[in-house]
C-alpha positions as CSV (number, residue, x, y, z in Angstrom):
1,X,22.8,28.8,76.1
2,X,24.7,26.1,77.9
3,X,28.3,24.5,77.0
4,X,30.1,22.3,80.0
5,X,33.4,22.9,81.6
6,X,35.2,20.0,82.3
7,X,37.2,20.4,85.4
8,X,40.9,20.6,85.6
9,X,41.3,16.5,85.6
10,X,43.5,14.7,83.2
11,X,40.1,13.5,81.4
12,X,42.2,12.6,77.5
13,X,45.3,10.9,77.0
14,X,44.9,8.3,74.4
15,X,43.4,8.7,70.8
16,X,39.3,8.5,70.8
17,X,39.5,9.2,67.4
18,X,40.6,8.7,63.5
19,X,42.8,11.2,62.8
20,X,43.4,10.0,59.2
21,X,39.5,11.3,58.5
22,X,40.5,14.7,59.6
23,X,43.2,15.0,57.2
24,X,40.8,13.2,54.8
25,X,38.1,16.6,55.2
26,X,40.5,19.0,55.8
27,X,43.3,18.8,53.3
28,X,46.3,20.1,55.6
29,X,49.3,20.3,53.5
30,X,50.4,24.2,53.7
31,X,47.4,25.3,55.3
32,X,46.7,27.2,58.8
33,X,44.8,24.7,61.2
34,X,42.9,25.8,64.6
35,X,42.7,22.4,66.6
36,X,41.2,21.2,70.0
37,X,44.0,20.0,72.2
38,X,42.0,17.2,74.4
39,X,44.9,14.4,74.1
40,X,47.0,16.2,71.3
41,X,46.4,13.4,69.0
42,X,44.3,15.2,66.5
43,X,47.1,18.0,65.9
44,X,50.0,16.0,65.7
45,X,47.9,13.5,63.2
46,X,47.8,16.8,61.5
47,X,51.3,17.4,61.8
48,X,51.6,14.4,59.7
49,X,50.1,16.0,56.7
50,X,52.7,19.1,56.4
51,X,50.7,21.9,57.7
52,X,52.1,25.3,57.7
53,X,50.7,25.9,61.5
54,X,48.6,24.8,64.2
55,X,47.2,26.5,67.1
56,X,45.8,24.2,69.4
57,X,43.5,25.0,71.9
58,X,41.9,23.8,75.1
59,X,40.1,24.9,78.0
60,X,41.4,22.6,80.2
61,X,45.2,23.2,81.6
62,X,45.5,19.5,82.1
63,X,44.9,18.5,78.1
64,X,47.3,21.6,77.7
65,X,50.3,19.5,80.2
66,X,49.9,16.3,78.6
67,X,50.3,17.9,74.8
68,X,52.9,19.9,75.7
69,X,54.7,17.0,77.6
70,X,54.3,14.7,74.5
71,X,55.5,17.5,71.9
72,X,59.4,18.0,74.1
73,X,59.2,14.2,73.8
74,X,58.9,14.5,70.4
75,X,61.7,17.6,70.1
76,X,64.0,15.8,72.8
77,X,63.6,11.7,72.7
78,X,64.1,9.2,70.3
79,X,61.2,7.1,69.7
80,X,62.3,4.2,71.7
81,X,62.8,6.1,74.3
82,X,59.6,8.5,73.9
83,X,57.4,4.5,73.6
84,X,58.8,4.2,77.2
85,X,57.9,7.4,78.6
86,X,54.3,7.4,77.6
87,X,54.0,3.7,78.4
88,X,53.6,1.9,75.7
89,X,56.8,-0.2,76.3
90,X,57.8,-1.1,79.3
91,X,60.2,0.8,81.2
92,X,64.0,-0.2,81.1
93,X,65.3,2.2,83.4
94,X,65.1,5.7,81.0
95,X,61.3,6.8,82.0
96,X,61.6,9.1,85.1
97,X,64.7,10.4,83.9
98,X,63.5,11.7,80.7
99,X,60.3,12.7,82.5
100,X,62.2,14.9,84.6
101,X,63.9,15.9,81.9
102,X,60.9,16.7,79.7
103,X,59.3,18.4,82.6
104,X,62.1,21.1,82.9
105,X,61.7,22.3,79.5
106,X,57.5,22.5,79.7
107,X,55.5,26.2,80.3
108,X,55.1,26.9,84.0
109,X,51.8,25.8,84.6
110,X,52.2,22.5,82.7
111,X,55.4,21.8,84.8
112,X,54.0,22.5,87.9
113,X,51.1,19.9,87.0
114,X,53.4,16.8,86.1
115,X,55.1,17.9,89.5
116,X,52.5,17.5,90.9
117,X,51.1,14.2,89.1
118,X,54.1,12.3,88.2
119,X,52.3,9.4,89.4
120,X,50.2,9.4,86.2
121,X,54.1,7.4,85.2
122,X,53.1,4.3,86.4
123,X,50.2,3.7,85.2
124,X,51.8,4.4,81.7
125,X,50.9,8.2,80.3
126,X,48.7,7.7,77.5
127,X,46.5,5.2,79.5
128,X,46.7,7.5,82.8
129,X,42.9,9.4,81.4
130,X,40.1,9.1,83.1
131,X,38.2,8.1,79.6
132,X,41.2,5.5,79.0
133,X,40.7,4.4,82.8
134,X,37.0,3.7,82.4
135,X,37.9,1.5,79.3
136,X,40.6,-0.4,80.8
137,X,38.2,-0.7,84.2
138,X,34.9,-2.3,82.0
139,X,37.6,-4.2,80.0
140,X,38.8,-6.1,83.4
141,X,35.0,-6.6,84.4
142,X,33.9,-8.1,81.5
143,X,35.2,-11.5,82.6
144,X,37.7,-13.6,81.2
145,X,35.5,-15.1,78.8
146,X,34.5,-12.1,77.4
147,X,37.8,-10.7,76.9
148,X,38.9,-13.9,75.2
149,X,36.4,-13.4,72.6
150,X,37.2,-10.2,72.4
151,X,40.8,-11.5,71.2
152,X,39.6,-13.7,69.0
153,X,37.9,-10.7,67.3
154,X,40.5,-8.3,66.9
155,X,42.2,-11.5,65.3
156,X,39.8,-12.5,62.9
157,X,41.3,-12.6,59.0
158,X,38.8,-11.4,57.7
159,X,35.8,-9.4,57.5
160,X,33.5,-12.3,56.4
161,X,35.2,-14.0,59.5
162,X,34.7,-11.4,62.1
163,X,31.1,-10.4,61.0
164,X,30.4,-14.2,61.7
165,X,31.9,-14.3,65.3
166,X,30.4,-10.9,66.2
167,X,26.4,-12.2,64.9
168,X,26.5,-16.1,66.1
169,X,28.8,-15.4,69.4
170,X,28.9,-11.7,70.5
171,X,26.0,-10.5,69.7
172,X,23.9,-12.1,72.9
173,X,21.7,-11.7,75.3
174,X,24.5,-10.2,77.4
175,X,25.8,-8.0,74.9
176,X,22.3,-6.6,74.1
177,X,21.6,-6.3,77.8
178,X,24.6,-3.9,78.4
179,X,23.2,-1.9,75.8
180,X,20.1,-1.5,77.6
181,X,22.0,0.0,80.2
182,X,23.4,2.6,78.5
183,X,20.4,4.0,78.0
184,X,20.3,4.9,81.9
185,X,21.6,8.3,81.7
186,X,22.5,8.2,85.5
187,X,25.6,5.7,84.6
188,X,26.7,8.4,82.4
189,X,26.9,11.1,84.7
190,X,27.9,8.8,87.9
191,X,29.9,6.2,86.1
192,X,31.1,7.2,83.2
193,X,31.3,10.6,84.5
194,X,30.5,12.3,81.1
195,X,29.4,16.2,81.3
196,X,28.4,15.6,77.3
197,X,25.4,13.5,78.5
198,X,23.2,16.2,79.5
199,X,23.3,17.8,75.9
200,X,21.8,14.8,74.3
201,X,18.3,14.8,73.0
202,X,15.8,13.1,75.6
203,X,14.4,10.9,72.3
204,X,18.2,9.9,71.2
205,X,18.0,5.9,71.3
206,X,21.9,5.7,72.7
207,X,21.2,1.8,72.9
208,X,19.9,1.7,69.3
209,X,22.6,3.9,68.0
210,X,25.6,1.8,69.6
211,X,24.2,-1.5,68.6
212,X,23.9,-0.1,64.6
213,X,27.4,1.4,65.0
214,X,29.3,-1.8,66.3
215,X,27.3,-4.1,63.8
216,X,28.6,-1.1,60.9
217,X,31.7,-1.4,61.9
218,X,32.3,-5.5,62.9
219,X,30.9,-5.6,59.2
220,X,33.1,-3.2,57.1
221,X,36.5,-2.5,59.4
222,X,38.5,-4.9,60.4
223,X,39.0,-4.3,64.4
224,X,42.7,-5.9,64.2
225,X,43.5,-2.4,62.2
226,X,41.9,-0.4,64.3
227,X,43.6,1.3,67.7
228,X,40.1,2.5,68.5
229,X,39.0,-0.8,68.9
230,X,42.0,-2.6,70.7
231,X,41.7,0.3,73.1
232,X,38.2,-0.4,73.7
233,X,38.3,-4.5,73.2
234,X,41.7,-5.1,75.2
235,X,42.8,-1.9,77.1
236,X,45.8,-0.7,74.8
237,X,47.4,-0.4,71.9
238,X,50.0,-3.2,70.7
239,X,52.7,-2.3,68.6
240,X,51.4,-3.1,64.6
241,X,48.0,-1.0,65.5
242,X,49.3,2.2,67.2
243,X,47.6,5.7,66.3
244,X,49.5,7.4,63.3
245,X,50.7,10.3,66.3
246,X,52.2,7.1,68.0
247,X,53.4,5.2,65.7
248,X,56.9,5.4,65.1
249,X,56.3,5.4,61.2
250,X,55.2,8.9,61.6
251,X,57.4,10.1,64.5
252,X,60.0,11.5,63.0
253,X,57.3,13.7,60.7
254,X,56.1,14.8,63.7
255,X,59.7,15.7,65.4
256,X,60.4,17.9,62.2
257,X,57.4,20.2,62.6
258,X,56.5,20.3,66.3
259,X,57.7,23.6,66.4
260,X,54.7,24.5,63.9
261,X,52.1,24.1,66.9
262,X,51.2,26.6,69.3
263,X,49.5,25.2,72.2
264,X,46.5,27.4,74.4
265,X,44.5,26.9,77.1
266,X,41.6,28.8,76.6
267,X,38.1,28.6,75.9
268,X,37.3,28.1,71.6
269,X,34.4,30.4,71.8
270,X,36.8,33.5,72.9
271,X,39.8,32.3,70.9
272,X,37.7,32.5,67.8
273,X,35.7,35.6,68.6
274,X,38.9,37.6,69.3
275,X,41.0,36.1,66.3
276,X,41.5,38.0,63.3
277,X,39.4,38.0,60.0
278,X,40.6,35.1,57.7
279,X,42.8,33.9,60.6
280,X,42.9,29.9,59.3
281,X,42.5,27.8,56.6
282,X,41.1,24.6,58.3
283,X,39.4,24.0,61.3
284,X,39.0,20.8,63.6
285,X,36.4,20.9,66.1
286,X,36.6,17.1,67.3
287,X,33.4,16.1,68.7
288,X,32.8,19.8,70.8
289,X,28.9,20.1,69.7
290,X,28.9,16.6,72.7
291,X,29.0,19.2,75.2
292,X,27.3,22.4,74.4
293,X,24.0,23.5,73.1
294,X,22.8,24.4,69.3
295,X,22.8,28.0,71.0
296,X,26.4,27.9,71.7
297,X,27.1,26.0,68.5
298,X,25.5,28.9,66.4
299,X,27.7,30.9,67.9
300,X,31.2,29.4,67.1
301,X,29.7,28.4,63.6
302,X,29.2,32.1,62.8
303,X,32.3,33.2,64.7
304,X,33.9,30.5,62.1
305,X,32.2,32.1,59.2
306,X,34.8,35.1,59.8
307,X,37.7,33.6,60.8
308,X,38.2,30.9,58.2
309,X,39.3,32.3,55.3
310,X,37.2,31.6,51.4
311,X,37.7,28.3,50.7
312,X,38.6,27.0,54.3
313,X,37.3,23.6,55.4
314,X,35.7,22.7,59.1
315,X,35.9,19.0,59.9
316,X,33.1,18.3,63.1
317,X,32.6,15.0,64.5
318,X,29.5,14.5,66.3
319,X,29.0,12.2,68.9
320,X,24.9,11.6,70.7
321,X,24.8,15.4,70.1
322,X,23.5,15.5,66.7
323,X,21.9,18.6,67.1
324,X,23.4,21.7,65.4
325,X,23.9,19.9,61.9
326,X,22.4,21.9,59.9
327,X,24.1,25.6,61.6
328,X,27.0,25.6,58.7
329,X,24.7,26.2,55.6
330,X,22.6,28.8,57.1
331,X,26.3,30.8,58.2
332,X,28.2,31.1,55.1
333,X,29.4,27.6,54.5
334,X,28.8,24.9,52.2
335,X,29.0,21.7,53.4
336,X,30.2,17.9,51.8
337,X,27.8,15.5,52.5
338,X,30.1,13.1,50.0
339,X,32.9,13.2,52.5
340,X,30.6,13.3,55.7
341,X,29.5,10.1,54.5
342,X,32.4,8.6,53.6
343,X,33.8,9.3,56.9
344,X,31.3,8.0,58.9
345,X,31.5,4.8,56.9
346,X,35.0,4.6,57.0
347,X,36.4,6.0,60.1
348,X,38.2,3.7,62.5
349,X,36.7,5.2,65.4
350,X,32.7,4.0,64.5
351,X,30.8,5.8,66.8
352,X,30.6,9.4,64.7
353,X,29.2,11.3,61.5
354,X,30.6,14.1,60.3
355,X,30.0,17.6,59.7
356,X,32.2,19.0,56.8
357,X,31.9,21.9,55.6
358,X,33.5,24.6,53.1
359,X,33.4,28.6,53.8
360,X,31.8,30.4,50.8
């Protein structure tokens, strides 16, 4: 059985994800939700959709202080303000102020990281990742004439209009070529520094599967609506295609029921083996099977299988790491393949299916 540990790095702090998918397969309003913390923008999408609570867990103290940073901004700042702190505005002379600020009221151990990393300011909070880092870094090398097409894309009108300039002017010999290279597993571990790559299948075409997941989605989502795709395509988020958890459309839903999370750093596998029978109503797993085994994955599956109560839903995105997509049915749950594929053909973020499931 193997499952990585990523060290105690600031490794999430933007939104890889969809979260409107989640609330899609999970059905929140009233229910009892166990989340992964990573960025926090998965549970406070959630929050959006009225749950009763959240716990929110993550093994890593560092996903823990940037959560726990952005949920007193959401108790303590108003949303002009909190767009400044976490950099998507610019600063006009309230960001260290109400960091400090912030910072005071956080759990020890989260304080005594942002004291220790209040650099992570200037560079603007929810860009400061090391994920969001390596986007912004391949987003200044690929040359100014790449990144003006890649503005002319995430304006195209239309979907007829933007499948035309991804086929005739994208989709080149360069473009194919840095798919090649992602099929060199060293960049992933070296480069890209991603644990997750060592769980996926030897056989798992990553070129092939990228190149049939951009061409899905330059095809049926329109990358101007997506803040997936202007984080990959231009480095940030502009101000009409923020994440829901962002936006300010949904921040004062958020404000009203942060007190309904309970954040933990902790591993998932103990949480849920020491929880209580019929402990939630939803679950949402993110992408987690990227970096363990289908040993460990049976594992929290059947662990689920007791602590999700009758008619709980699981919502699992998976990532290269297919394996461990069949675990649900043989543990007590039944699963959605109607949803699981409209997610994957509708999610925002394009690289995932889904694994949704029901308990019995």
């Amino acid at each position: 059985m193997k499952a990585a540990a990523l060290d105690h790095r600031l490794w999430y702090t933007a939104s890889n994800e969809d979260g409107a998918s989640e609330i899609a397969a999970l059905s929140p309003p009233g229910r009892r939700i166990l989340s992964i913390t990573a960025s926090g923008s998965r549970t406070f999408d959630l929050l959006t959709a009225d749950p009763a609570a959240i716990v929110s867990i993550d093994q890593n103290p560092a996903q823990t202080a940037i959560a726990e940073l952005l949920a007193q901004g959401y108790r303590q700042l108003s949303y002009a303000r909190f767009a400044v702190l976490i950099g998507l505005e610019p600063d006009r002379g309230t960001r260290c102020a109400d960091f400090c600020l912030l910072a005071e009221a956080l759990p020890q151990v989260s304080r005594a990281f942002w004291q220790a990393n209040a650099a992570f300011l200037d560079r603007g909070l929810v860009y400061a990742g090391r994920w969001e880092g390596f986007l912004r870094t391949m987003h200044r090398l690929a040359g100014p004439s790449r990144r003006a097409l890649a503005a002319r894309l995430l304006a195209a009108p239309s979907l007829d209009a933007q499948y035309a300039l991804w086929r005739d002017e994208w989709d080149n010999r360069g473009w194919r070529l840095l798919l090649r290279l992602l099929s060199i597993r060293w960049l992933w571990r070296h480069i890209a520094r991603e644990p997750g790559i060592a769980f996926v299948a030897p056989d798992f075409d990553i070129p092939a599967y990228v190149a049939a997941r951009f061409d899905h989605a330059a095809r049926h989502i329109l990358f101007r609506d997506s803040p997936f795709a202007w984080l990959m395509l231009s480095g940030g988020y502009p101000g009409h295609a923020r994440p829901a958890y962002l936006s300010e459309a949904c921040f004062g839903d958020i404000a009203s029921r942060i007190d309904r999370v309970t954040f933990i750093t902790g591993s998932l596998q103990d949480h849920v083996a020491s929880a209580a029978a019929d402990s939630y109503e939803a679950a949402s797993l993110s992408d987690y099977s990227s970096y363990c085994d289908a040993d460990v994955q049976c594992l929290l599956w059947r662990e689920l299988a007791r602590v999700v109560a009758p008619g709980g839903r699981v919502c699992e995105r998976k990532f290269f790491n297919k394996s461990g997509t069949e675990l649900p049915e043989t543990l007590g749950f039944t699963r959605d393949r109607a949803t699981e594929d409209r997610l994957t053909d509708s999610d925002r973020a394009f690289f995932y299916s889904f694994v949704v499931a029901e308990r019995a």
